[in-house]
N, C-alpha and C positions, 0 to 999 in steps of 0.2 A: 170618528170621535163621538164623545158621550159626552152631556153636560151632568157636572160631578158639582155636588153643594159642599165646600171644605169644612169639617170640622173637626173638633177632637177624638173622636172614634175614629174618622178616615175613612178613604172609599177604596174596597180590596182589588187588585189588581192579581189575579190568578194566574198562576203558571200549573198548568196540569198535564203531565205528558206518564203517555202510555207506560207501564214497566217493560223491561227488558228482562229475563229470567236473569239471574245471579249476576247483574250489572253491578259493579264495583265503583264507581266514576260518572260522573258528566262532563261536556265540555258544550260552552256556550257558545254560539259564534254568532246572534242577534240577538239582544232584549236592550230595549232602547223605550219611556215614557216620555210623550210630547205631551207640554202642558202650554193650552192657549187662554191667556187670558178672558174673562166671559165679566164684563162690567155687568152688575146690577142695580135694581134700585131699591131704597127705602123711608120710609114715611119718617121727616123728624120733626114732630108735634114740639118737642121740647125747645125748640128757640125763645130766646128770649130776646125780647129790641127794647128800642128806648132812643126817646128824643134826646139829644144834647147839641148844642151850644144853641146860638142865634146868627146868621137862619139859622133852622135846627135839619141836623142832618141824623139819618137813624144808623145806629148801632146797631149789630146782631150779633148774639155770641149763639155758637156751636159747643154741643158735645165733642170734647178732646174725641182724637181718632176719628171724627165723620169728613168725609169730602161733600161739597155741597156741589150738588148736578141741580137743583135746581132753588131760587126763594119766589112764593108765591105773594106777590107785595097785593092784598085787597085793602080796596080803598085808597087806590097810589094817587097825589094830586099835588096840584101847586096851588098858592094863591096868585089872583091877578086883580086888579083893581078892586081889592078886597072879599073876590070870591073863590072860592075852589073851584079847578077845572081837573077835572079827572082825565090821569095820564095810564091808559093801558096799551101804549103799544110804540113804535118806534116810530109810525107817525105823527100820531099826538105829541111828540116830545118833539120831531124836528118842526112841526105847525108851529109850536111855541119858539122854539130857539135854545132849548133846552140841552140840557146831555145829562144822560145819566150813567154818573161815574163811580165805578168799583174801587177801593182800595183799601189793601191790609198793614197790617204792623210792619211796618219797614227796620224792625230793632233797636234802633235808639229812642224808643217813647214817640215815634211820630206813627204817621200812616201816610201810605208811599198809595198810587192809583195804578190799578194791574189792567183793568177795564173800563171801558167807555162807549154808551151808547145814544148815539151813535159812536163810531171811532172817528179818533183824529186824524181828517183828513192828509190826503199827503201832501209835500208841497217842497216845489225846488227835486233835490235829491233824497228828501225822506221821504221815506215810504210810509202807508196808512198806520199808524201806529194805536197802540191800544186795544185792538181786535180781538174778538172771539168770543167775547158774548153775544145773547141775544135777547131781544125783548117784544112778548107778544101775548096778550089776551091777558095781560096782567103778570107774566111770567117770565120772573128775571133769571135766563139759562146760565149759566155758569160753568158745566162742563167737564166737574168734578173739582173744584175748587178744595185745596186742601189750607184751610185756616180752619182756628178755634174763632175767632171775631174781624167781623168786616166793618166798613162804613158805605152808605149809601147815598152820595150829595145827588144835588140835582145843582147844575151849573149852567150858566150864558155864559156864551164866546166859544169860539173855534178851536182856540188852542191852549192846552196846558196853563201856558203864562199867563192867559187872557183870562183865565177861568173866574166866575165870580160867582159866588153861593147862594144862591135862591133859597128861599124856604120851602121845605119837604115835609108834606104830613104821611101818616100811614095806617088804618082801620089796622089791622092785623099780620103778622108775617108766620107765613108755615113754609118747610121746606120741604124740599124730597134728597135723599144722600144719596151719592155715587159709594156701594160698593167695591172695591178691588180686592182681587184675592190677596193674604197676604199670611203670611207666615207658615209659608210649606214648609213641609217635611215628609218623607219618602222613608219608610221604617221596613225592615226588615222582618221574617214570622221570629223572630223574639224581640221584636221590639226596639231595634238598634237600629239608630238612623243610618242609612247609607245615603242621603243628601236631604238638603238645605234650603233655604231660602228666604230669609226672614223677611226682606223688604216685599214692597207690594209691585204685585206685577202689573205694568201700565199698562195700558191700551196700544196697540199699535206695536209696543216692543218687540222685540223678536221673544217666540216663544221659546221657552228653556226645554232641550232633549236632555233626557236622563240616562246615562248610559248603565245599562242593570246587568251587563253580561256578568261580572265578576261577582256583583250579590247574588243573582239569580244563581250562577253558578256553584256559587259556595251553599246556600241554601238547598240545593239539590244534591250535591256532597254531603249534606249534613243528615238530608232525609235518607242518602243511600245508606251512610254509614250508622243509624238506627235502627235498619230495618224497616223502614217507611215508606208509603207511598211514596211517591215522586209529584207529589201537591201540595205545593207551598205557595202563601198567599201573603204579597205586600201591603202595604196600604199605606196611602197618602192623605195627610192630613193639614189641616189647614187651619188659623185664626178664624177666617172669615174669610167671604165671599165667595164667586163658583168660577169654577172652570171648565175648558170642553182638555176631557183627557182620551190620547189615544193611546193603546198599547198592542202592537199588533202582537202577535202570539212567537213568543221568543223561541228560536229554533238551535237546533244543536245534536248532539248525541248523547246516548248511552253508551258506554262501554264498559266491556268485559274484559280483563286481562287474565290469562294463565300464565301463573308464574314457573320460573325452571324451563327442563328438556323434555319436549315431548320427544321419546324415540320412536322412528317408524323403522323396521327390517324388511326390504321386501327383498322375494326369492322369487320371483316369478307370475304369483299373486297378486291380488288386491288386497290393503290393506287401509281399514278404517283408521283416522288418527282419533285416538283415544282424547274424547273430551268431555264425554259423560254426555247429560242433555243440553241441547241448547233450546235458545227463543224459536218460539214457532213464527220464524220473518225471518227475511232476508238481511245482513247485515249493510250499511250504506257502503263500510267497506271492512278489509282485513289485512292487516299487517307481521309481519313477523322475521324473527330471522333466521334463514334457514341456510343451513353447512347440508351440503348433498356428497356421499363419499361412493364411489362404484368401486366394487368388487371384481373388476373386470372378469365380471361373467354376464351374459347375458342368453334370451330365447332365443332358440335357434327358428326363425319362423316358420319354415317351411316344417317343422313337426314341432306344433304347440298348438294342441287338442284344446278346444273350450273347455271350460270347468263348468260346470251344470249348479243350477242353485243349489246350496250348504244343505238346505235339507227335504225332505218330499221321497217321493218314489221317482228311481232313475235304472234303465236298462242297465243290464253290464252279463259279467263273469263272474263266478264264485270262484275262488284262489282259495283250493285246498295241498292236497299232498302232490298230485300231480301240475306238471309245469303247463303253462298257459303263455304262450307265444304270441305277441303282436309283431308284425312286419311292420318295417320302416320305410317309407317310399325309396324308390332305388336312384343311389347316390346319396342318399341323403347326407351321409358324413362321410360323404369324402374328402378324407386332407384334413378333417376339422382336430380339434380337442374337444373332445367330449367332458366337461365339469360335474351337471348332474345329468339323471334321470329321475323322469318325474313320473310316479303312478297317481292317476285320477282317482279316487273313491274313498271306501272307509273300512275301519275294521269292525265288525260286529262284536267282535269277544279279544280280551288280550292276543296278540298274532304276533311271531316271530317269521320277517318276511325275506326273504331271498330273494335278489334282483339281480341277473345276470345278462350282461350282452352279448349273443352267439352271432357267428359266422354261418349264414342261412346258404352260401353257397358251398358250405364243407357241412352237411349235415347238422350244421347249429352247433358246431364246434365252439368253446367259451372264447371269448376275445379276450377274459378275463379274468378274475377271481370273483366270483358274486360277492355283491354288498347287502349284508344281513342290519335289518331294521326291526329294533322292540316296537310293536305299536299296542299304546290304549284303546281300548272299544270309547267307539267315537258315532255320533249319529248323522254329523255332518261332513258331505261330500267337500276334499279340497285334494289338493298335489300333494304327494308322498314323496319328499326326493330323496334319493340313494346318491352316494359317490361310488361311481366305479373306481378301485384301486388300479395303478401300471397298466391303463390301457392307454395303447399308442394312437396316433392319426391312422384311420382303415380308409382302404377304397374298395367295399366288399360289402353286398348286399347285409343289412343287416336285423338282426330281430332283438326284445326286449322277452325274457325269459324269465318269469315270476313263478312261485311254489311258496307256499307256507309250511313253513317247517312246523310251526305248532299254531291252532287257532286257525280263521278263517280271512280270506279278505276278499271284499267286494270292491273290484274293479270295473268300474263305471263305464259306459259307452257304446255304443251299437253304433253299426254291427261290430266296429274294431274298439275293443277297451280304448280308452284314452291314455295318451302319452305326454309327456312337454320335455324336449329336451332342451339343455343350456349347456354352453360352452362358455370355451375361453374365448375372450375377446377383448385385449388391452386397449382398442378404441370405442370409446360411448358412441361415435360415430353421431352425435347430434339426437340420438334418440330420446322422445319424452319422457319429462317426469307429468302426471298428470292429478289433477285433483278430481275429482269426477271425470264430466266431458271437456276440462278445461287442461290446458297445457300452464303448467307452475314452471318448466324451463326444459327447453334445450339443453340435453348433457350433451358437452364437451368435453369437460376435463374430467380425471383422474377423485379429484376435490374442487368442492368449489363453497365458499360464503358468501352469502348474499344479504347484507344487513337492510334491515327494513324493509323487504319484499312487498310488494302488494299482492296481494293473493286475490282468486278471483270469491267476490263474497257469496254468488251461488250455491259454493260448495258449503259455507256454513248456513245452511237453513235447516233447521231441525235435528235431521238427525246425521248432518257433521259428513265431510267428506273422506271418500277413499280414494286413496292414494294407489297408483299402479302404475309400473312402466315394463316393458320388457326388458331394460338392464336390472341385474343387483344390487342394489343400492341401500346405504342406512341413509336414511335423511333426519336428521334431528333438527326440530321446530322448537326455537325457545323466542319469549318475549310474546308471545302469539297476543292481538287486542284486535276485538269486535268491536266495532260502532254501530249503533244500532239508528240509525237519525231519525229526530224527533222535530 
C-alpha cells in the first residue's frame, strides 16, 4: 500500500501490460483497488468561543465540514473561594470534584452531553457511560468529533441528574481537525466514473475493494481497438483527506483470434498452419475447433525415406532420359494397396516425370502403367507423389522406376534416392496427428470434431506450428484464439 493525498486531479493507478502482436481482445481475470482509510490532522486557528450564561459555560463553533480530534483550552480554570485554580488535566479536575462535560446540539434547540471527563461512572447494571474523551496538558481529545458547535461546562456530582454548573473561564481555544477521506471517486482514462463514494470513510471500517476487472478490461479493449498501447491509467480522486491505496498489478490476457477456416492438406508431409507472424512468446494458451477428416491412406513405415531440409545442397541422382531404379526392401508390399508413390527432391527446369513400379524379379517387368507428372522448377527439396493406375496387391520384389521425359529432375538421397510409399489403410489405427513435438490427437475415426480443442501453446511461439502425421488427413482449424497472459 501507498499513502495517496485525495484530491481533484486524483492519484493514477496504471495498468501497463506488454503488447501482444496483432491482439484483437483482452480478458481480465484480477484488478481489484483497496482503499484504507489513513485519518489525518489539521490546524483550525478559526474557532471561535464565547462565554454564555451564569455559570458561564464556553461555546465553540467550527468550520461546517471539520471534525474536531482535538480543542486546546489555554488558560482552562475554575473559580474557588474567589480565585482561579487552573484545571489542565484530569487530575486537576477529579482533585476538585469536577467533570468536564462535552455536549452538542441534540435538534430541538437544546444540547444533549456526548462526553465526560472524567466519565460516568458505572453503577448497578450500567455501565461506565459517557467515555472516550480525554483530557491532558490542557488538551481536550475528542477523537474526531463531528459538530459545527459544542459546549464545554464544567460540573459537581457524579451523575448526569446530579450534575450542577460551575463557573468555566478560558484564556483561548485553538483546535486541531480530524481529517477523513471523503468523497471518492474512481474515474476511468476518459474520465467516467466506474465507482463511488461520496460519504467519509471512518476509521476502523472495513476498507472498500474496488473491483476494476470489467473497467480495466473494457479500457484495454478500447486501447486495443484504436490501435494503442495497452497503458491505460485510472485515477482516484477525492474531496479531501488521504488514504493508503493498494492495486496490485491486474493480470489477465491478450488475445488473438483468427477468424474462418484455416485448411491444412497433409499427404505425407509436414505442413506449417498458415497464420502469418505471430508474438515472439509463448501463448498461456490455445483453443480452437478442429474437424480432422482421413483419406484412408496412410505411410507405409517401413519405406518412408526422411525428407531432407526444403533447401541447401543435398546428394541425390539426376533423372534425365534414362530410367533410374530404386529397390524396395524385400517384401515390402506384400498383400498391400499401394495409393501413392512418393519421390523425394526437386526439378530444376519445367520436367515431365514418369514413375513406374516394375517387377525386379521378372527383369523390372512394369506392375503397371507409369504415372506421368508436369513438375515446375522448384528450389525446394519435398515428396513428389505419383498415383500408380490398376496396380493390384504384389508379393514380388519390387523397384520404383523414374525417367524424365522432358526436363530434368533431382532425386534426392544417398546412397539410395529417397522414396515414401502410402497405402490404403481404412483404419487410422490411433495414429498421431501432431503439432510440432506435441501430439493434437489420436486418430481414430474415419471424421472427427472436436469443439474447443486445447492445443498445445508451444507450438504457437513465433513462427507458428507444423502440423504432420503419417495418415492423410485435411484438418480444418476455425475459431483458432491465442492468450497471451499478462
Amino acid at each position: 500500500m501507498s499513502p495517496v493525498t485525495l484530491d481533484a486531479n486524483g492519484h493514477p493507478l496504471r495498468v501497463q501490460w506488454n503488447g501482444a502482436l496483432k491482439a484483437t481482445d483482452a480478458e481480465v481475470a484480477a484488478a481489484a483497488v483497496q482503499i484504507t482509510p489513513m485519518p489525518t490532522t489539521a490546524p483550525m486557528p478559526e474557532l471561535s468561543s464565547a462565554s454564555i450564561g451564569s455559570p458561564a459555560e464556553l461555546e465553540v463553533t467550527v468550520q461546517a465540514g471539520r471534525r474536531i480530534q482535538s480543542l486546546t483550552l489555554e488558560g482552562l480554570r475554575m473559580v474557588k473561594d474567589g480565585k482561579d485554580v487552573a484545571l489542565q488535566a484530569v487530575a486537576d479536575l477529579q482533585r476538585e470534584s469536577r467533570t468536564l462535560v462535552v455536549s452538542v446540539p441534540d435538534g430541538s434547540g437544546g444540547f444533549a452531553p456526548v462526553y465526560a471527563v472524567p466519565p460516568v461512572p458505572a453503577r448497578g447494571v450500567m455501565p461506565q457511560a459517557l467515555k472516550g474523551a480525554s483530557f491532558g496538558g490542557g488538551v481536550l481529545t475528542l477523537n474526531g468529533l463531528a459538530t459545527a458547535k459544542l459546549r464545554l461546562s464544567l460540573a459537581e456530582g457524579a451523575f448526569p441528574e446530579s450534575y450542577q454548573r460551575r463557573e468555566l473561564r478560558v484564556t483561548t481555544v485553538t483546535g486541531v481537525a480530524s481529517v477523513r477521506p471523503r468523497g471518492l471517486e474512481l474515474v476511468d482514462p476518459a474520465g467516467t466514473a466506474v465507482w463511488a463514494f461520496p460519504d467519509e470513510l471512518a476509521p476502523g471500517a472495513p476498507a472498500p475493494t474496488v473491483d476494476l476487472r470489467f473497467a480495466v478490461e473494457a479500457a484495454l479493449k478500447d486501447a486495443l481497438a484504436g490501435n494503442r498501447a495497452t497503458d491505460v491509467t485510472f485515477r482516484l480522486r477525492g474531496a479531501a483527506g488521504s488514504a493508503n491505496v493498494a492495486f496490485p498489478a491486474p493480470h489477465g490476457a491478450l488475445v488473438r483470434a483468427f477468424p474462418g477456416v484455416l485448411r491444412s492438406e497433409l499427404a505425407g508431409d509436414p505442413v506449417p498452419l498458415e497464420l502469418g507472424p505471430l508474438a515472439n512468446e509463448t501463448p498461456a494458451g490455445a483453443t480452437a475447433d478442429v474437424t480432422i477428416s482421413y483419406a484412408g491412406i496412410r505411410l507405409l513405415d517401413r519405406v518412408a525415406d526422411a525428407v531432407p531440409p526444403a533447401f541447401g545442397d543435398v546428394a541425390g541422382r539426376v533423372v534425365g532420359g534414362d530410367a533410374v531404379v530404386r529397390a524396395l526392401p524385400p517384401q515390402a508390399l506384400d498383400d498391400l494397396s499401394v495409393a501413392r508413390v512418393g519421390l523425394i527432391g526437386r526439378a530444376p527446369e519445367r520436367c515431365e516425370l514418369s514413375m513406374q513400379l516394375v517387377d525386379l524379379a521378372h527383369g523390372g517387368a512394369p506392375l503397371a502403367p507409369p504415372a506421368v507428372l508436369q513438375l515446375e522448377p522448384s528450389r525446394a527439396i519435398a515428396t513428389v507423389w505419383a498415383a500408380p493406375a490398376g496396380l493390384a496387391p504384389v508379393s514380388t520384389p519390387v523397384g520404383v522406376s523414374v525417367r524424365a521425359n522432358t526436363g530434368r529432375f533431382f532425386w534426392a538421397g544417398t546412397p539410395d534416392p529417397g522414396v515414401r510409399i502410402a497405402i490404403f489403410d481404412a483404419d487410422p489405427g490411433g495414429r498421431p496427428l501432431r503439432a510440432g513435438a506435441a501430439t493434437l490427437r489420436a486418430v481414430t475415426k474415419n471424421e472427427e470434431h472436436l469443439p474447443a480443442l486445447a492445443l498445445p501453446p508451444a507450438a504457437f511461439h513465433a513462427a507458428g506450428p507444423v502440423l504432420s502425421s503419417e495418415l492423410f488427413l485435411t484438418v480444418d482449424v476455425s475459431d483458432l484464439t491465442l492468450r497471451y497472459g499478462r
